[in-house]
Structures are given as structure tokens and as C-alpha cells.
C-alpha positions in Angstrom: -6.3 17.1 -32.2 -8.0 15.0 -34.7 -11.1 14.4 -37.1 -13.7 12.8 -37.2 -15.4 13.0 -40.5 -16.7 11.1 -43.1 -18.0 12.4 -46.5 -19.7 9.7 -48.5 -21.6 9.6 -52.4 -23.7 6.6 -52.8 -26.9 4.5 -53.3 -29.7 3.3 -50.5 -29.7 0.0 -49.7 -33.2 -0.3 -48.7 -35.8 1.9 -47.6 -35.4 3.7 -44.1 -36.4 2.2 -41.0 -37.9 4.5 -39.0 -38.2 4.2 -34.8 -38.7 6.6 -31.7 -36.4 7.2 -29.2 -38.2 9.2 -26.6 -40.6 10.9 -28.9 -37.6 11.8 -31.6 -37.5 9.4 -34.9 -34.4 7.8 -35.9 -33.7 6.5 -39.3 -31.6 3.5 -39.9 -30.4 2.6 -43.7 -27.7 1.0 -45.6 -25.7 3.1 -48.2 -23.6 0.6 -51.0 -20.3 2.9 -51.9 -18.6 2.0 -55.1 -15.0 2.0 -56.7 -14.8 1.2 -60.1 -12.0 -1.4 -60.9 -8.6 -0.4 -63.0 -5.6 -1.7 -64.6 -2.6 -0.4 -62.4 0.6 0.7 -64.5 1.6 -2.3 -64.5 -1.2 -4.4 -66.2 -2.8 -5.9 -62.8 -6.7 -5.5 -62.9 -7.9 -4.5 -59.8 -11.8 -5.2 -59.6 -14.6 -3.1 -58.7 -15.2 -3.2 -55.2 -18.3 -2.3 -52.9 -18.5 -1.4 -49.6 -21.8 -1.3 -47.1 -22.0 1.5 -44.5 -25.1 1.7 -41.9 -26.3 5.3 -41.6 -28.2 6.8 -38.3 -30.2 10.0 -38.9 -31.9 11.7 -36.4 -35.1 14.3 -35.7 -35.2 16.3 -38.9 -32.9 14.5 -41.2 -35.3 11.3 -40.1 -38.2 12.9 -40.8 -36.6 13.7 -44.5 -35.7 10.5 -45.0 -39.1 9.1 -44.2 -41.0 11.3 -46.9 -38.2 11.4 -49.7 -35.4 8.5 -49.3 -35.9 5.1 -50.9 -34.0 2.1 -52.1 -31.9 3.4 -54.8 -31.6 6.9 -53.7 -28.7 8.5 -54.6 -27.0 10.6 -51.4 -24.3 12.6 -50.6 -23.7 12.3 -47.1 -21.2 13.6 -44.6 -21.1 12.4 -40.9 -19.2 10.9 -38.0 -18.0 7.5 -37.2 -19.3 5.9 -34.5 -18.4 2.3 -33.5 -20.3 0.4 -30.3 -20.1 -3.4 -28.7 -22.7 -5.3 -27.2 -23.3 -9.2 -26.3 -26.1 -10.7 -28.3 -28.8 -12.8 -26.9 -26.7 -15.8 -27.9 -23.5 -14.5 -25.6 -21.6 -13.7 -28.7 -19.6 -10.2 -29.1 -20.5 -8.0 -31.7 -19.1 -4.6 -32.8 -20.3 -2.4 -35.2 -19.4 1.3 -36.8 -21.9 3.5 -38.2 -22.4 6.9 -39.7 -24.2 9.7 -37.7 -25.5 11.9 -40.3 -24.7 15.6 -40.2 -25.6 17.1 -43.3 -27.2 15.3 -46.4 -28.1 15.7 -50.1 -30.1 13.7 -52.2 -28.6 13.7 -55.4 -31.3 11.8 -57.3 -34.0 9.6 -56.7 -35.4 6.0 -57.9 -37.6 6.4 -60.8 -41.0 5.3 -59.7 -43.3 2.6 -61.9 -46.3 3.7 -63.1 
């Protein structure tokens, strides 16, 4: 048996894209993960690093993210990996993973100008 879970904390890319597939919305957004850097035991730094991960939510969780998720939302998010191929238009293989949302939080929110 195995697992297929992923449990992340981290800030919106970019405000949702929203789309129908067959009358149900889909959200599409990039979430920016961050670890800080540190000096190992042995006095190497090791520099902060960021990673990008593409997150898919679907019928309810889209329609939340529509009304309340925006570039700079902080989320907690836990999901499933999900990788898929295709051949672009120009004949070139691509693969990509992403993160099917299962459960979400939003742990704070962009503070809005006035």
C-alpha cells in the first residue's frame, strides 16, 4: 500500500483562474513554498530556497477560491499528486505534476488598499 498525500503552507501566486468543465468550475493557481536558509553544523550556508506548485480545486473549493483567494493569500493546503503528459502544439513533450485539492484553509489574506 502506499500514500498519496501532500500537506502544504504557503502564499498564492496569483489570483485563481477560474474555468468550467461541464458546468463544474475549476480553479487553477500557483502556491510559492518556502524554506528558510541555515548554517549546517559545520559552518556551510545553505540558502533560502522556493519552490512553485500548481494547485487544481474543484466545485466547491473553486467556488471558495473565486470569492476569497488572491495573490498573497496565505493557505494551508493538503491534496494529491497528480502528474500528466501531453505533446504541445509545437510537437514537444511536456509533463507536469500538480496538486488536487482536498481540504483547504486560508490562513490569512492580502491586505487590501484603500
Amino acid at each position: 500500500m502506499s500514500v498519496n498525500k501532500v500537506i502544504l503552507v504557503g502564499n498564492v501566486g496569483q489570483d485563481p483562474e477560474i474555468r468550467y468543465v461541464e458546468k463544474r468550475p475549476v480553479a487553477e493557481m500557483s502556491l510559492a513554498t518556502t524554506e528558510r536558509g541555515y548554517r549546517t553544523a559545520s559552518g556551510v550556508d545553505i540558502p533560502e530556497r522556493t519552490e512553485w506548485h500548481r494547485l487544481i480545486m474543484w466545485d466547491s473549493a473553486a467556488d471558495t477560491a473565486e470569492k476569497y483567494i488572491r495573490k498573497g493569500t496565505k493557505l494551508f493546503v493538503e491534496g494529491k499528486l497528480r502528474t500528466r503528459t501531453w505533446v504541445d502544439r509545437a510537437g514537444v513533450a511536456r509533463k507536469v505534476t500538480e496538486i488536487y485539492v482536498d481540504n483547504f484553509d486560508i490562513l490569512s489574506r492580502p491586505q487590501t488598499q484603500p
